[in-house]
N, C-alpha and C positions, 0 to 999 in steps of 0.2 A: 462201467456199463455204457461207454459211449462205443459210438463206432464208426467210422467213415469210407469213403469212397474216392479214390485218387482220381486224378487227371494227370497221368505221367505223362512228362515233355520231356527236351532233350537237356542235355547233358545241360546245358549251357543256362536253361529256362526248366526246373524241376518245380512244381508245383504239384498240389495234391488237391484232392476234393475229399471235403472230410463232413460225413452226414452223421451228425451229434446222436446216440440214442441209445437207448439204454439195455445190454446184452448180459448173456454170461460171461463172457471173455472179457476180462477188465485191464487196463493197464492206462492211466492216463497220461503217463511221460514217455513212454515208449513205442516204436512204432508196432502194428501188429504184424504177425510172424509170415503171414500171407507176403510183406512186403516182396519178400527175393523170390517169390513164384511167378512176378513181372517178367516176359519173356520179350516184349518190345513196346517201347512208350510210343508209337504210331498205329492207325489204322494204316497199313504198307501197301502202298502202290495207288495211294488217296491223297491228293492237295485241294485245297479251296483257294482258287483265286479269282481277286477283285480286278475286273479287266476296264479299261478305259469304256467309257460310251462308245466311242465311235466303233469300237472292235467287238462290242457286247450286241449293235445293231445288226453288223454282220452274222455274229452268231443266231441272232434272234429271225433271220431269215432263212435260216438255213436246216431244213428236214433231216439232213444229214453231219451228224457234231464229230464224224468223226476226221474230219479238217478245221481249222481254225478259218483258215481262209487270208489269216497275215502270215508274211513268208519270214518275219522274225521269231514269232511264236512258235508256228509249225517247222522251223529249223529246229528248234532246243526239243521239242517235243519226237519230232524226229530221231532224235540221240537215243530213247527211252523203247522205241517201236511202239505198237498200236495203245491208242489211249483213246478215251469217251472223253467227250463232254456234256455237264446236263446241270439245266439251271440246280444251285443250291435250294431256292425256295419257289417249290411247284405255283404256279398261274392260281391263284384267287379271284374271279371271276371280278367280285363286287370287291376288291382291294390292290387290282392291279396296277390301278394312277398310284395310290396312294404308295405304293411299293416301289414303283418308280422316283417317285417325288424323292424318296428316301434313300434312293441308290442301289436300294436290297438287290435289283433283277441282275445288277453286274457282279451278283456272286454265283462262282461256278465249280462244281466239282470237276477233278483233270482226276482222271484213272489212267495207270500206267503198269506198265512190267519193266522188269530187268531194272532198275534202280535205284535206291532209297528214295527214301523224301527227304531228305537233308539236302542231297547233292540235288535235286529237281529244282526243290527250291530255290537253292541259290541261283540257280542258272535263271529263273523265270522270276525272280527280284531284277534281272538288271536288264530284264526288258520294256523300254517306256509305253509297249504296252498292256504292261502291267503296272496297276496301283498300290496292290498289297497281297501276299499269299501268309495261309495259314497253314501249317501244319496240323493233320487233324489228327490227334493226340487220345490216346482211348483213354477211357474213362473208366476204372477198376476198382470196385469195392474191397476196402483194404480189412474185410473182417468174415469172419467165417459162423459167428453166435448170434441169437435174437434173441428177440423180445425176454423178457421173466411176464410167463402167464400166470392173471388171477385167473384163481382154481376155480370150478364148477361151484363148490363147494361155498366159497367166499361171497361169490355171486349170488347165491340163491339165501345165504345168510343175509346179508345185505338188504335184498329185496322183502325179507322178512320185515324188516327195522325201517323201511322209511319214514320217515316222519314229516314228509312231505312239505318242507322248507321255500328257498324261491321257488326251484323246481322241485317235480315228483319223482326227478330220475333217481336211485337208488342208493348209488355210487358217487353222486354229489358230495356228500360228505366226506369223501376222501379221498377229495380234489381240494385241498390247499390251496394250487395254485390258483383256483378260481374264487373260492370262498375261504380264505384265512382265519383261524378264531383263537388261533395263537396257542391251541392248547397241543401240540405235536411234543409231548411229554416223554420224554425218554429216562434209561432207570436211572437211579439214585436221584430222583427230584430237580434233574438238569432238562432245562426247556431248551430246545433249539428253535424255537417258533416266537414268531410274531405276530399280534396280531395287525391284521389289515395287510401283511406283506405278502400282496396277491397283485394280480391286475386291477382289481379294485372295478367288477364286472355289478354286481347286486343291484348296488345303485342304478347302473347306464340301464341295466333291463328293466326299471320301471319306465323310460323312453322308450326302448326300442330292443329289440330280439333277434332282428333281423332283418333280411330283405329280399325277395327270391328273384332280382332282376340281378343283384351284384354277383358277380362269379371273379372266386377263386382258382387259381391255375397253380396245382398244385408240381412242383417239376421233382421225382423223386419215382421211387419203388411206384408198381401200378395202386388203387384203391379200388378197395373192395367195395364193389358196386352194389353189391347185392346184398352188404350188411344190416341186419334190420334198424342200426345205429344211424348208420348213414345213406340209406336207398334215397330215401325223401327227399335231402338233399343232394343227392349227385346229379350236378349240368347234364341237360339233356338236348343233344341235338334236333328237336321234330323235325327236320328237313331231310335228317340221312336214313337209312334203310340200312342197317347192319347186312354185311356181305354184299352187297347188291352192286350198285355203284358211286359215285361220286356225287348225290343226288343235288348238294347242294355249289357244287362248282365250286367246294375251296381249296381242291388240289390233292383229298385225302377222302377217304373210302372206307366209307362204314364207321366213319368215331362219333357213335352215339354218346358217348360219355366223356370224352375227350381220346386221347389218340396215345399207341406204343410204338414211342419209335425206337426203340430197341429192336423189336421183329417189322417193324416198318407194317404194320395193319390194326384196323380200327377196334381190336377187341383187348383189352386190357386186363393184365396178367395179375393174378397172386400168388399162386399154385406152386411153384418151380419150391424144392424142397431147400433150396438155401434160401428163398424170400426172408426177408426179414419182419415184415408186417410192416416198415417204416412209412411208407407213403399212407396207409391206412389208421398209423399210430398222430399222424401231423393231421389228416383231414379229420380228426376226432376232434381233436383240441378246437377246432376251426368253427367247425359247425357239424356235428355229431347231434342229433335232433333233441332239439330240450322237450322237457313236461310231456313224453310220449311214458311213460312208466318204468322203463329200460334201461340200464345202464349209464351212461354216463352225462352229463352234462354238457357244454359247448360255450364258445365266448359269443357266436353269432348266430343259433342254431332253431332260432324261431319257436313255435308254441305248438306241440303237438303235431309237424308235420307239415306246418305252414308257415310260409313268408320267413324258413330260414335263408340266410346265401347258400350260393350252391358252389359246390366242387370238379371241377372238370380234372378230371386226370390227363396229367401229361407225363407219360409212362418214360424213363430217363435210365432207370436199372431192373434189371431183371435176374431175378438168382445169379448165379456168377458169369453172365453171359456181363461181355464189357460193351459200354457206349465208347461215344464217342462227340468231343466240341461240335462234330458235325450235328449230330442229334439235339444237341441239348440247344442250338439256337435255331433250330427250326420251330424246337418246342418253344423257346420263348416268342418267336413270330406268330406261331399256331395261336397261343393263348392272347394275343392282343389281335388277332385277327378275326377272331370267332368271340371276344365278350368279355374276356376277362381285365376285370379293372386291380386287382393286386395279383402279383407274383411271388410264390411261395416255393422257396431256395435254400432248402434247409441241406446246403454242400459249401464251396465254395475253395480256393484254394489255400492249402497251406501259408501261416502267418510270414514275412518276408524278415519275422523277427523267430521262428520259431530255434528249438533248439537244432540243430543239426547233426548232434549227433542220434539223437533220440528221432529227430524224424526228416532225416537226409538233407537234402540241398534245398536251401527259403525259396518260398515263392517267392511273388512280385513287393519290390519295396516301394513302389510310389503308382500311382494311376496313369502314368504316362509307360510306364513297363507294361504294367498292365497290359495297355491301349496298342502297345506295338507289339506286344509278345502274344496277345488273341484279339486280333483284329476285327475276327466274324463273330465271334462272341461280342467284343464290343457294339460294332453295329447294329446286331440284332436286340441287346437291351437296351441299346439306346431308343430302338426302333419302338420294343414296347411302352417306353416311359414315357415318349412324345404323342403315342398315335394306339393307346389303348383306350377306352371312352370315346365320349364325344362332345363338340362344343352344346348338345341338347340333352343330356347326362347329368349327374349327380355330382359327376366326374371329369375333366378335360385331361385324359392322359393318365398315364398307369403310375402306380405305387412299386418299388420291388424289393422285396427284403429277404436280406440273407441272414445264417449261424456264423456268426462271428469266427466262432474255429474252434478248438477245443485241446489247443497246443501248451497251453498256461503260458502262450508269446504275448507281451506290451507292446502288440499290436494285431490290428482282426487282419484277416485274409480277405483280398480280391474273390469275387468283385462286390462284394458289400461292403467293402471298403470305400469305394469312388462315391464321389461327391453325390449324384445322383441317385444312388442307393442308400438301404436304410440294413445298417449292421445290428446285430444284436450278440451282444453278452448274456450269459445264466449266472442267475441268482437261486441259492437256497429258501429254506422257508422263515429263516431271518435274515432277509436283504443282506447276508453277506455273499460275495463274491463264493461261485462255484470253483471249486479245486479244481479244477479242469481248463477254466473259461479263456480266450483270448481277452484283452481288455488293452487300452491306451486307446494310440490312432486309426481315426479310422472309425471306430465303436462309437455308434449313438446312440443306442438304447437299450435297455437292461428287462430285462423279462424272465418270469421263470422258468427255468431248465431241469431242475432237481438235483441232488449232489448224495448217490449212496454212499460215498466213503465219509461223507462228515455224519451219515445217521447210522454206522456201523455195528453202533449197538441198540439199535432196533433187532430183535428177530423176530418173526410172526411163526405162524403155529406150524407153514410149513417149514420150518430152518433156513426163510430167506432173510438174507440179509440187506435192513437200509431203505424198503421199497416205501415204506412207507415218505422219503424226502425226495423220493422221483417223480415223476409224471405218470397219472393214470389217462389211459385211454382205450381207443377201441383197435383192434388187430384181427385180422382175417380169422377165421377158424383153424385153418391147417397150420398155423402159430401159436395158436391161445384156443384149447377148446373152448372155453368161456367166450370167448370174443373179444375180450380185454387182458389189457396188460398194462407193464411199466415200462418206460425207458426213460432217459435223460442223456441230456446235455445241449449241446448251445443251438442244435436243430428242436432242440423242443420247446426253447426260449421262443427260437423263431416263430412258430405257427401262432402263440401268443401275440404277437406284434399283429404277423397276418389276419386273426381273427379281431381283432381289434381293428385295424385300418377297415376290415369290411365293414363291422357295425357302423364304426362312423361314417361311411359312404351310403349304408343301406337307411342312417338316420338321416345324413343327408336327400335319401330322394323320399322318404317318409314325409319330409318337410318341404319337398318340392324346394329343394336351393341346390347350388351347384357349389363346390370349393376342387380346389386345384391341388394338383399333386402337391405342391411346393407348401401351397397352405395343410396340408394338412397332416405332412411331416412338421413343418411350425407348431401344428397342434398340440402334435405327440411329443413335442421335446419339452415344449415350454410347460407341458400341465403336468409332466413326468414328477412321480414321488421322490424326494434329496436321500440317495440311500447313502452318502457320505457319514454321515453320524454314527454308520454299523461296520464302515471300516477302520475299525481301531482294532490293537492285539493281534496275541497269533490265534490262527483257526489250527484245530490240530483234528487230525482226521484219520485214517486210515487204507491203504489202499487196497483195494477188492481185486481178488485172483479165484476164478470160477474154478469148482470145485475144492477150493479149499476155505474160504471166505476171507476176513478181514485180515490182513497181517499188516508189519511194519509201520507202525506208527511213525508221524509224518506231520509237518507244521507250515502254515503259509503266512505270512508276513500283509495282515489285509491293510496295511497302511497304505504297502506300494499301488494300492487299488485306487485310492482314495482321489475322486476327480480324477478317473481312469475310466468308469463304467457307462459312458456317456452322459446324457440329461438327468438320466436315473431310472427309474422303474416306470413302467410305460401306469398308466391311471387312464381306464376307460372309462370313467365317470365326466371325469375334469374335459376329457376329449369332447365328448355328447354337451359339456356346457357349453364349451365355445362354440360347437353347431348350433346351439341356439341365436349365438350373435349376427350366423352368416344372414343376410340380406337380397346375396344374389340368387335370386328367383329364377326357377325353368321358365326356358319362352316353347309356347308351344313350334316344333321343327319345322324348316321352309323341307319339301317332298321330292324325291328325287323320284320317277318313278318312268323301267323302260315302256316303251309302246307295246299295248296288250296285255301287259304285269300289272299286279297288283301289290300293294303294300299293305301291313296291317299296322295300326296306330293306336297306342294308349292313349286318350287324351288325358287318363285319369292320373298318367306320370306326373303332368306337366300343374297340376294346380289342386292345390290345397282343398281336403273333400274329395279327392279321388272320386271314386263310387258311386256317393254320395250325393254330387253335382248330378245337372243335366247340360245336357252340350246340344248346341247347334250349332250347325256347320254352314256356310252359304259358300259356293261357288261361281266366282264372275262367267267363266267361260265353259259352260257346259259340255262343250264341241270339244275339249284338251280333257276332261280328266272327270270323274264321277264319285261319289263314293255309296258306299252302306252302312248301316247304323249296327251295330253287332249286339248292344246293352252292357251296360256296365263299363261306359265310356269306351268305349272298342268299337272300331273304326275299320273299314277297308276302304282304300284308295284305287281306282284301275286310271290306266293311262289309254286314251284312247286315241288321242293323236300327238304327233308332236307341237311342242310350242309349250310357253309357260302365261299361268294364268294365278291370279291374285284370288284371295280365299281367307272368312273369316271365320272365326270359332267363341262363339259368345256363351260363356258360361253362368249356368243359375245355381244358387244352394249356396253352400258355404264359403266362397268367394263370387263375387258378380263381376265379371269384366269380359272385356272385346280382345280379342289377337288380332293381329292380322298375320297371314303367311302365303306364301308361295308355293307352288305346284309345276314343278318340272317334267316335262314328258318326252323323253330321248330315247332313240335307238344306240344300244351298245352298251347302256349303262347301266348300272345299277344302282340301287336305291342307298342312300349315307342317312345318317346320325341314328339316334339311340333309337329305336322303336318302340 
């Protein structure tokens, strides 16, 4: 029931991208049969290269890209005949320093005719000025089956029977992964269930639920926008105007809800008859609206409609139309550009330990392969992980986590592998290791995934099989009349982690304090449940083949697991205590703001009483900058000249204290930190 998506490279550099989730077409040792319908591992007559400063300046003055305007470049380019040039990542108005700072603007698409990319490449490596090219390699979903839908049927029983628990959604109760009660009973009196072996969520929601300033960037299949599961919380751009134009200058057109760069436009897809539901089956898990009456439950999904995180779609596949490395690191710049403090990467490439015959040529074996074999991918997560948040944020810099892989390889796949990423393994509904999962190096954290071949003899009243030990959640209609379904594997571990890492950011600014990427992967590791104790014996299981069900029994050795699954099982409870410990307090933000613009400001971010408080603001130099009182600590700032002027903000109610801040008034620039 799992299924993924390749990133075919060359001969030399084979990796895959494999997006964990739970189908009819079953086979977890084997490649799927789609493999040999690969017709070429490049987007062809497409390279990205990193060009020196000095030759990216030239470019950057030049109306016309279709010369270089250096006579070594435009020799090799020459050989190829006519070719474009055109920044990799479109002009962001309010993130163009910072893009620079970062190096992003010297990446460049080179389009050509008449010659591979293999041979281009090489030729434009041995120009010094050139720093690094990538081959943009498409990106091909290597499965053809979706979602197993809960039936109409199921659903409306369900909603018969709540009994109205933490939450009133319905379907909560058969969410294991969220609420464990150990009682997943199967026949002859054999328990595969543990109690508490969940994320250990119940507890954390007596803190906190959510937060609707944290946004999700979810990088996968489009989400269904329009779910009554998840509308509430899907990110919403006010700035843009669907269809219209680029209203808010960040380079993209119309992404109210976040952006498809598969069809390269701002309306995000489900519909295409091979969708899988997958991007709408991960934002469920994430923050799927809690305590609205509906369907399912969520790790960070707020109370009736309010103050969940939100989900920005970053559209990456679309029915069997292929991406490409080009798209998916736009998407991750998109999503740290526009708000998003964790990254949700439920792909990633094949294990560098995987088996090869079962699933062809290893990815990358070390982070340094990695790092030279996708260079613009590198860059552009690095770019998220340094420069998503902000130093006036809950947050200073992005989170990103990947699926481990779903190879059974003793080792996860790039790039959740690399140091500054956060890898995840799937667990069953008793912490032992999923028949499927990647696990060794690499792997930091263990979350539930679901595993239908170890619940094989489960059947429910429609003759499916197992569904009961996978992941329920929410999927498009045109997948799941119901709107829900199952899937599994180590992409469904993942959105676990991610919904997780939200709450703890969104308890974060609940609290008004700030913690750091670094701290709060520290969080997640050190407060992780020891699921060592449950890997002893053999698991013996059965493998699932759609349309026939369970056959060939089959046995996995969970010793070799053992102090293999990283820290252990991610605990959102134990996370939310150590947010109690943190100290570092929001300072109310020094103002960027251009001449004539205005800015709007929560002061109610920034201190403890949100709402609650009353704020006064005083202004030294009235002649530079003004503001408005809006209620409910809500602010607007205008700039009225240039120059910068000194400014206090003295708060009454539930904290009493003085800030001081600064008030910046420039032409050209636009407004920074969190607002």
């Amino acid at each position: 029931m799992k299924f993924g998506s390749r990133i075919v490279t060359s001969a030399a550099l084979v990796a895959m991208l494999c997006l964990g989730g739970c189908l009819n077409e079953i086979d977890h040792n084997s490649p799927s049969e789609d493999n040999s319908k690969v017709e070429s591992p490049y987007v062809e007559g497409e390279l990205m290269v990193k060009f020196t400063p000095e030759v990216e300046a030239m470019l950057a003055t030049r109306s016309d890209l279709t010369r270089s305007g250096i006579p070594t470049v435009d020799k090799v380019l020459d050989l190829i005949g006519g070719y474009e040039l055109e920044r990799v990542f479109p002009i962001n108005s309010e993130r163009e320093e910072l893009t620079r700072q970062s190096g992003l603007h010297l990446w460049y698409v080179v389009r050509f005719n008449g010659e591979s990319s293999e041979s281009v490449a090489a030729k434009l490596r041995q120009l010094g000025e050139v720093q690094a090219v990538d081959i943009n390699r498409t990106v091909k979903r290597a499965y053809t089956g979706k979602a197993t839908p809960l039936s109409v049927d199921k659903l409306t029983r369900a909603a018969a029977t709540v009994d109205g628990g933490k939450m009133n959604d319905p379907l909560l109760g058969a969410q294991w992964n969220l609420i464990n009660n150990g009682d997943l009973f199967l026949k002859d009196g054999i328990v595969k269930s543990v109690k508490d072996a969940d994320v250990q969520v119940a507890q954390a929601w007596e803190k906190c639920v959510g937060h609707e300033d944290i946004i999700v960037a979810v990088l996968d299949e489009g989400v269904c926008v329009d779910h009554p599961d998840l509308m509430a919380n899907m990110w919403v751009n006010e700035d843009e105007k669907e269809g219209r134009a680029d209203n808010d200058h960040n380079g993209y057109v119309g992404d109210i809800h976040g952006y498809n760069f598969v069809k390269d436009q701002g309306t995000i897809t489900t519909n295409d008859y091979l969708d899988t539901g997958h991007g709408s089956h991960v934002a469920g898990v994430i923050a799927a609206v809690n305590n609205n009456g509906i369907g399912i439950s969520s790790i960070a999904g707020g109370n009736n409609g309010v103050g969940g995180v939100k989900i920005m779609s970053c559209q990456i596949f679309s029915g069997n139309v292929g991406s490409s490395v080009l798209a998916v690191a736009k998407a991750m710049k998109y999503a740290a550009d526009n708000g998003a403090v964790v990254l949700q990467c439920s792909w990633g490439y094949v294990s560098g330990e995987a088996n090869e015959y079962d699933w062809g040529e290893q990815g990358f074996h070390t982070e340094e392969e990695w790092k030279m074999g996708s260079p613009l991918e590198y860059d552009a997560l690095n770019y998220f992980v340094h420069n998503a948040g902000s130093p006036n944020g809950p947050i200073n810099g992005g989170v990103a986590i990947f699926a481990g892989g779903n190879e059974s390889a003793p080792q996860a796949g790039y790039p959740g592998a690399a140091d500054f990423a956060v890898s995840v393994a799937a667990t069953a509904a008793d912490f032992t290791a999923a028949v499927y999962t990647n696990y060794g190096p690499g792997t930091t954290i263990s979350a539930p995934g679901g595993d239908q071949d170890y619940y094989w003899d489960y059947v429910d009243d429609d003759h499916n099989y197992g569904e009961v030990g996978c992941i329920l959640s929410t999927l498009p209609f045109n997948v799941s009349p119901s709107g829900y379904g199952y899937m599994e594997g180590t992409s469904m571990a993942c959105p676990h982690v991610s919904g997780v890492a939200a709450l703890a950011i969104a308890y974060a600014a609940q609290r008004c304090v700030q913690i750091t990427p670094e701290q709060l992967k520290q969080m997640i590791y050190e407060t992780a449940v020891d699921i060592d104790p449950y890997m002893v014996g053999m698991k013996e299981y059965r493998r699932y083949v759609a349309d026939i069900g369970p056959i060939q029994p089959m046995k996995m050795d969970l010793s070799l697991y053992r102090g293999k699954m990283g820290a252990g099982q991610i605990n959102t409870a134990g996370i939310l205590e150590r947010i109690d410990g943190v100290d570092t307090y929001l300072q109310f933000p020094n103002l960027y703001i251009r001449e004539g613009r205005s800015v709007a400001v929560r002061a109610d971010r920034y201190f403890v009483g949100g709402q609650e408080n009353t704020y006064t603001i005083t202004i030294d130099n009235k002649d530079i900058a003004s503001y408005e009182e809006n209620g409910e600590g809500r602010f607007t700032f205008t700039g009225k000249k240039v120059g910068t002027t000194k400014a206090t903000i003295k708060v009454s109610g539930t904290t009493n204290e003085v800030q001081e801040f600064t008030i910046t008034v420039r032409k050209g620039a636009g407004s920074n930190g969190w607002m």
